[in-house]
C-alpha positions in Angstrom: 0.0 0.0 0.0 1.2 3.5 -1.0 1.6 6.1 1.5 -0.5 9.1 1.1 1.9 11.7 -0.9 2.7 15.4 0.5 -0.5 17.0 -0.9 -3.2 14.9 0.7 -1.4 14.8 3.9 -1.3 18.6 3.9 -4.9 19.0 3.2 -6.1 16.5 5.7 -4.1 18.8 7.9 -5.3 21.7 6.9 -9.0 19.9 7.2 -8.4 19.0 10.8 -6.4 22.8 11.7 -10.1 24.1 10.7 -12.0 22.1 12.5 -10.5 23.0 15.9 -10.4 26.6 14.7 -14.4 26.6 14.0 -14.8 24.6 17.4 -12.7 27.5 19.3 -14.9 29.9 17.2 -18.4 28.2 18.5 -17.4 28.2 22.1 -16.4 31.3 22.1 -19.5 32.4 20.4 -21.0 30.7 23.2 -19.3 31.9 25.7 -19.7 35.9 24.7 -23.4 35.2 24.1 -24.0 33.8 28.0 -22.2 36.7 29.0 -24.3 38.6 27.5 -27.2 37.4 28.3 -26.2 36.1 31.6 -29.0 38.6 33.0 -31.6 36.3 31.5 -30.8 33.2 33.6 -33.2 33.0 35.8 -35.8 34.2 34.4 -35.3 31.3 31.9 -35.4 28.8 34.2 -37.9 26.1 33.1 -40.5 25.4 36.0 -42.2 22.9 34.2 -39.5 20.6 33.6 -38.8 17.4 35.2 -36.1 19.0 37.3 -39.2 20.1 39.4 -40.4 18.3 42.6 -43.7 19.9 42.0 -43.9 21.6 38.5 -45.3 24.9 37.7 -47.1 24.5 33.9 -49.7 27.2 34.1 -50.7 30.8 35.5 -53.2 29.2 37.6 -49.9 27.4 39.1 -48.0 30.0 39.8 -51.0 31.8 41.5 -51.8 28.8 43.7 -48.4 29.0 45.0 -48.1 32.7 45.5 -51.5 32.8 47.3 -50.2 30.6 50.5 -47.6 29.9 52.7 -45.4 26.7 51.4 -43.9 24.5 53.2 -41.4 21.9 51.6 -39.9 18.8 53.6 -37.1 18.2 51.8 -34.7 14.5 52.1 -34.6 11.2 50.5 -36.8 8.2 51.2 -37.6 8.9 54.4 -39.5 12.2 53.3 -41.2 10.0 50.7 -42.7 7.9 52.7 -43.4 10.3 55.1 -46.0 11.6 52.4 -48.8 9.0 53.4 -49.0 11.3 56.6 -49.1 14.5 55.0 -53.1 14.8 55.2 -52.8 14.5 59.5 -50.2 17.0 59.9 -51.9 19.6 57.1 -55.1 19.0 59.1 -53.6 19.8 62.6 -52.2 22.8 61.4 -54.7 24.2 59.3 -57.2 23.8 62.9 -53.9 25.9 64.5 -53.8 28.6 62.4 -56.2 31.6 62.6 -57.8 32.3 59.4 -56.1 35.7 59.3 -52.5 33.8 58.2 -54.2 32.6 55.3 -53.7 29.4 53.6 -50.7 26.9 55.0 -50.0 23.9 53.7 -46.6 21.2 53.8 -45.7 19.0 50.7 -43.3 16.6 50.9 -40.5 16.9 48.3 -38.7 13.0 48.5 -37.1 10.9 45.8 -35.7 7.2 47.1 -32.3 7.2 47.5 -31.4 10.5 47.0 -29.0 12.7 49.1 -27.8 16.6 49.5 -26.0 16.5 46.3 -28.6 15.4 43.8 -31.5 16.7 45.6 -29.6 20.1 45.4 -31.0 20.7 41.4 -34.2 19.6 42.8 -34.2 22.0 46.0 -33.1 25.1 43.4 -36.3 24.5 41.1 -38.2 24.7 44.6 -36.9 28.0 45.6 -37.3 29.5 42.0 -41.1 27.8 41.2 -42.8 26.9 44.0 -42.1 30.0 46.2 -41.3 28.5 49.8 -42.1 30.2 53.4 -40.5 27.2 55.0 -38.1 24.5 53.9 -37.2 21.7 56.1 -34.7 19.7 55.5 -34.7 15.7 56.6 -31.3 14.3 55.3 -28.2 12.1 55.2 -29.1 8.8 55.1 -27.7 9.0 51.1 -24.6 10.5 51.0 -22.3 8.1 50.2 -24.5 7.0 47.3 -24.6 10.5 45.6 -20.9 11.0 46.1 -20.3 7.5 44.5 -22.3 7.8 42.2 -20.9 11.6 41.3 -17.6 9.3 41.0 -18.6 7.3 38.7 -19.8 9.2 36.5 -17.5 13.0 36.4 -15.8 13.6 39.5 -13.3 10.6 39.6 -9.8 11.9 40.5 -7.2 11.0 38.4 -8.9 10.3 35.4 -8.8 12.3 32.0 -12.8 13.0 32.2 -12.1 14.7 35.6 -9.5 16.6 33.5 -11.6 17.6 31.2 -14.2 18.2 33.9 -11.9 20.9 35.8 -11.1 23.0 32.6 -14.2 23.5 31.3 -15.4 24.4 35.0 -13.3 27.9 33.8 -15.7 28.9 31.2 -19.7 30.3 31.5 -21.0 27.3 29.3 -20.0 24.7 31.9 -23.8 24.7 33.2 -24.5 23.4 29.6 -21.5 21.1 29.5 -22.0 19.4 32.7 -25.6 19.1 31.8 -24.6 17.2 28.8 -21.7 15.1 30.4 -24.1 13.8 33.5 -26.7 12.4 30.4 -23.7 10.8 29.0 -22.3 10.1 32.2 -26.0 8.3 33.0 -25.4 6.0 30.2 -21.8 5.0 31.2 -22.7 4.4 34.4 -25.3 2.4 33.6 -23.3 0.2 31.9 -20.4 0.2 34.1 -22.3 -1.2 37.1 -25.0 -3.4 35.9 -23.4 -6.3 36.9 -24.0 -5.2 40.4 -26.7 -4.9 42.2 -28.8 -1.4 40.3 -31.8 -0.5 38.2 -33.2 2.9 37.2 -35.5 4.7 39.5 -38.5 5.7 37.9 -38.5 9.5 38.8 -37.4 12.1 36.9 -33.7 13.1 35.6 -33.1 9.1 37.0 -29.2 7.9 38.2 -28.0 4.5 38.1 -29.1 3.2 41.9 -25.5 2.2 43.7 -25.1 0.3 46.4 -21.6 -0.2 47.7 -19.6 -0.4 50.4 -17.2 1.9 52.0 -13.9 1.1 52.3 -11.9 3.2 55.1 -12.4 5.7 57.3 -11.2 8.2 55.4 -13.2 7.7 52.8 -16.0 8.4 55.0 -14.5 11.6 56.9 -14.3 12.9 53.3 -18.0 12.2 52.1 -19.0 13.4 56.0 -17.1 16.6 54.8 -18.9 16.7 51.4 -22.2 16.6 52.9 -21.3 19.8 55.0 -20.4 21.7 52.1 -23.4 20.9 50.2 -25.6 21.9 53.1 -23.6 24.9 53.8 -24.4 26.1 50.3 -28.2 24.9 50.4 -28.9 26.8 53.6 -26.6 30.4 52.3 -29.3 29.9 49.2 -32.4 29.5 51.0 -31.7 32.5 53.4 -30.1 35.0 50.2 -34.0 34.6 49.1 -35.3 34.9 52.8 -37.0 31.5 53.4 -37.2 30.4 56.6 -35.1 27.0 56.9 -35.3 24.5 59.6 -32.7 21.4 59.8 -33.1 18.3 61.3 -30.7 15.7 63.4 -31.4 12.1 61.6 -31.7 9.2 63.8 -31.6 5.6 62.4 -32.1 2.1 64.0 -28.7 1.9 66.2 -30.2 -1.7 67.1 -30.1 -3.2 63.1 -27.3 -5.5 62.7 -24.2 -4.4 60.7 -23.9 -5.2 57.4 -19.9 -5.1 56.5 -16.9 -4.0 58.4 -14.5 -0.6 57.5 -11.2 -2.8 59.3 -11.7 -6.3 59.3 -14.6 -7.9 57.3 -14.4 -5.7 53.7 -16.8 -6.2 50.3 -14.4 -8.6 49.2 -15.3 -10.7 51.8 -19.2 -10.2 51.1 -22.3 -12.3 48.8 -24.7 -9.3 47.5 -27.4 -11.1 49.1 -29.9 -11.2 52.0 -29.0 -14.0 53.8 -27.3 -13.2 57.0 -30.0 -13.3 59.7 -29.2 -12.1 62.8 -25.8 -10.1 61.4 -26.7 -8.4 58.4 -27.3 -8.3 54.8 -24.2 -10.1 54.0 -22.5 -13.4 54.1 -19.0 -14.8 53.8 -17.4 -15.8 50.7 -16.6 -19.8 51.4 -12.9 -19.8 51.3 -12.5 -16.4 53.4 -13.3 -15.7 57.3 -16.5 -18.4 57.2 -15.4 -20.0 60.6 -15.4 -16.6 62.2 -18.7 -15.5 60.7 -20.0 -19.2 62.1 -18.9 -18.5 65.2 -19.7 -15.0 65.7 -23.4 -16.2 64.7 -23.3 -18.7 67.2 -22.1 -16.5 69.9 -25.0 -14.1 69.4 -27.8 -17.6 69.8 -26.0 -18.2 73.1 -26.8 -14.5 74.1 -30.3 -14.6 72.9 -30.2 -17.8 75.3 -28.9 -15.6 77.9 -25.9 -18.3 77.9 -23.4 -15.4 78.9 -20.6 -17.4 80.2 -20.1 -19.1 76.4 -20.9 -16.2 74.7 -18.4 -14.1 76.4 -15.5 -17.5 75.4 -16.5 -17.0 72.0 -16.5 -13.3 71.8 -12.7 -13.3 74.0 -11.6 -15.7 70.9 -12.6 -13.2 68.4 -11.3 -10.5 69.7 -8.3 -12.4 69.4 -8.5 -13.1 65.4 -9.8 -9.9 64.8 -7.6 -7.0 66.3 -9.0 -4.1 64.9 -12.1 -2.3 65.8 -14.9 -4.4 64.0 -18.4 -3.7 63.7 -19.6 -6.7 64.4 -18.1 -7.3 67.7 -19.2 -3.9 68.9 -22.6 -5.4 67.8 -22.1 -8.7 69.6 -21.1 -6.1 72.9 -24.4 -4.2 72.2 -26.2 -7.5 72.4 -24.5 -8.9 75.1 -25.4 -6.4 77.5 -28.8 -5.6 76.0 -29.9 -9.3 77.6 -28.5 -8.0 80.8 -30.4 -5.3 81.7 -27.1 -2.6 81.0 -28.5 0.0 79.0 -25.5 2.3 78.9 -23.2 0.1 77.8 -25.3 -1.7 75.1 -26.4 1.5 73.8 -22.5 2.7 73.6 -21.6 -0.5 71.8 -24.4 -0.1 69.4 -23.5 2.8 68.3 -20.0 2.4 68.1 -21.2 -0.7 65.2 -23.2 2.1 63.8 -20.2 4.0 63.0 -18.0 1.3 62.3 -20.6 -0.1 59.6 -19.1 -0.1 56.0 -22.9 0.1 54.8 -23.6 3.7 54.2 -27.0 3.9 53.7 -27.5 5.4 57.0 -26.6 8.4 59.4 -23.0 8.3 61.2 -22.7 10.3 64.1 -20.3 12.5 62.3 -23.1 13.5 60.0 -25.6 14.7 62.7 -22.3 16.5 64.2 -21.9 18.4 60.8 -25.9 19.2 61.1 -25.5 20.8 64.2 -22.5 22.8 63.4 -24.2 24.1 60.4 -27.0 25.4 62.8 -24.6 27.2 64.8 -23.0 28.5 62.2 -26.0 29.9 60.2 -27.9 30.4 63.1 -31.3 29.0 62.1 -33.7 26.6 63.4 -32.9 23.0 64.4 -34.8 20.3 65.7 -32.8 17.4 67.4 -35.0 14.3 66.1 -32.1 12.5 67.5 -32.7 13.4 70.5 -36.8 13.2 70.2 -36.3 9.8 69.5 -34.0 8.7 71.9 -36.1 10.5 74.9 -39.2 8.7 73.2 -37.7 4.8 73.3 -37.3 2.5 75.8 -34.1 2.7 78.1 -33.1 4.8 75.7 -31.9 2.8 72.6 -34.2 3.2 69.8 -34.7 0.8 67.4 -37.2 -2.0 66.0 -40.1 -0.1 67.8 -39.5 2.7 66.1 -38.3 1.6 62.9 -39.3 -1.0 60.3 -35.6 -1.6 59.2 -32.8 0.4 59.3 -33.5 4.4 58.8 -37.3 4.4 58.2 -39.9 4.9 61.0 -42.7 2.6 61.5 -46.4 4.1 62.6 -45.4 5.0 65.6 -41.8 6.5 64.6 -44.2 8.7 61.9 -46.2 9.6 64.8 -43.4 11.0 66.7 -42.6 13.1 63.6 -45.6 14.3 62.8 -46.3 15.6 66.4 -42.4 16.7 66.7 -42.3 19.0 63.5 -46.0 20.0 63.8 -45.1 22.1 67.0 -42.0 23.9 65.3 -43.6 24.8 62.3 -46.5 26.3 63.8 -43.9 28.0 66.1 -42.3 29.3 62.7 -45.2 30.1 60.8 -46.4 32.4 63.8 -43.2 33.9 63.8 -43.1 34.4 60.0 -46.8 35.9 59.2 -46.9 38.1 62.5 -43.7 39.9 61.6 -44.9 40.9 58.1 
């Protein structure tokens, strides 16, 4: 085969030289024309797209929402299915409000499995649509999932696609760039993890669902960090527009069993499957830690059979194998003293496991600390749920009677809530009508 003489190889350079040029020339087209008309964003801003929680299609939309006070619960599924209760706490409030205030009512704004990051798009369509009074926000149980699945699909470090991601952050269009790359990123993501355990919501502007594991502590201090920015910046919005915010502490069942371990037991030690009774979610591979995972099972029937004297042998011989701080011997502690009537301790231990858990798909204490310190630092509203909880349970350690598994309240946990938040909100409504 020939090679291409001198002529053709100059034109195809010449061909691709223009190309580039006419790409610079588009961009930066684009990029004078958004400056331009940079003015214009908002008032731009589709409300009847998917990107809305509740959209806003017609006139007689917008006037329904400018003729009230709105309140929005914002979080993930716990706020969803928080929504069956909606009708009892719009009801209480609408007998404790004098007719004078007007109309009040709460909406729920929850999408499963979502957390601050990607409810953030969602929480700006609110604040430009819907016009809130109130917005409550009811999360961290999802954290880990948005910032893994933000991984996956632009933020990875080291890779050219997070490269590519950080130049273009530079220029005016990247609103439209980033739009297009998470679509894209959507697909590849997709595709990258369907061999694990994920499907495809059906909500709007859907991500692949993720469920992983973390895998140090690090890891987690940096997600715990994350979530504090994202807050941070959710709460400076809210007030810049002068809606009243409240934040809530997020309690979860300290009593569920751990699922994996951040030192010892690790996902490579883990079946994707439900079939750990009485430990978790998880069981052993066959040739890795099985014996330990046998034992540690049988340890926790002799403490259900208030055999204490074997159960501590066992858990002494664990402690031996497994050196470092392990989730599910601060479980098997939790347990141990549960059956024996010492509170403290068994609630320590539990939620030490908590903490320890390599599943994230649940509050760390670390999380509720950042909550609070936002609070202090933006000086608005908080109610300690937490705390609500933990007054409301017996000897203190809340768990099966107040969940249903892990992080979502049964009846009576929704009862709690409803008569917890109804009493702050009223509280804030009177304070924000009677001071117009």
């Amino acid at each position: 085969m020939r090679k291409p003489n001198l002529k053709i190889r100059l034109g195809l350079l010449k061909n691709i030289s223009l190309s580039i040029v006419s790409i610079l020339v588009f961009f930066s087209l684009l990029e004078f024309s958004l400056y331009i008309f940079e003015s214009e964003k908002e008032v731009a801003f589709d409300c009847c797209d998917s990107m809305n929680f509740f959209p806003v299609c017609s006139k007689k939309d917008y006037k329904l929402y400018t003729n009230r006070y709105n309140i929005f619960v914002l979080g993930g599924s716990s706020v969803k299915m928080l929504e069956k209760q909606g009708y009892k706490l719009n009801q209480r409030i609408r007998e404790n409000i004098s007719e004078e205030h007007g109309n009040v009512i709460v909406k729920f704004a929850g999408i499963y499995g979502y957390g601050s990051a990607r409810l953030f798009p969602y929480f700006e369509s609110l604040i430009r649509c819907n016009k809130p009074n109130l917005i409550i926000f009811y999360l961290g149980n999802n954290e880990f999932e948005d910032q893994r699945i933000i991984e996956v699909i632009t933020k990875k470090e080291g890779t050219f696609l997070h490269k590519i991601n950080s130049f273009m952050s530079r220029f005016r269009f990247y609103d439209l760039y980033s739009r297009m790359v998470y679509r894209l990123g959507n697909i590849y993501a997709g595709y990258s993890i369907s061999k694990k355990n994920s499907y495809t919501p059906k909500y709007p502007l859907s991500y692949p669902y993720y469920w992983g594991f973390l895998r140090t502590e690090n890891e987690k201090d940096k997600i715990v960090y994350a979530f504090g920015k994202t807050l941070n910046k959710t709460v400076n919005l809210a007030r810049e527009r002068n809606i009243s915010i409240i934040l809530s502490t997020i309690p979860n069942n300290i009593q569920f069993p751990p699922a994996a371990s951040l030192n010892f037991f690790n996902s490579q030690d883990l079946y994707e499957e439900h079939l750990m009774p009485g430990v978790g979610y998880w069981v052993t591979h066959k040739d890795s830690k099985e014996e330990l995972i046998n034992l540690l099972l049988k340890g926790l029937r002799h403490i259900s059979e208030h055999n204490f004297k074997e159960a501590r042998k066992i858990y002494v011989f664990l402690k031996r194998k497994i050196p470092q701080e392990d989730s599910f011997l601060e479980y098997y502690l939790g347990r141990y003293y549960l059956e024996q009537g010492k509170y403290g301790l068994a609630k320590f231990h539990f939620e030490k496991a908590n903490d320890l858990d390599a599943d994230p798909h649940h509050v760390y204490s670390s999380i509720n600390e950042i909550i609070m310190k936002v609070v202090k630092d933006n000086n608005v509203a908080l109610i300690d749920f937490y705390s609500v909880l933990e007054n409301k349970s017996s000897n203190g350690i809340f768990g099966n009677d107040l969940f249903v598994d892990h992080v979502h309240l049964n009846k009576q946990g929704e009862q709690i809530w409803i008569d917890t938040f109804f009493e702050v909100i009223i509280n804030q409504i009177n304070e924000d009508l009677d001071s117009k």
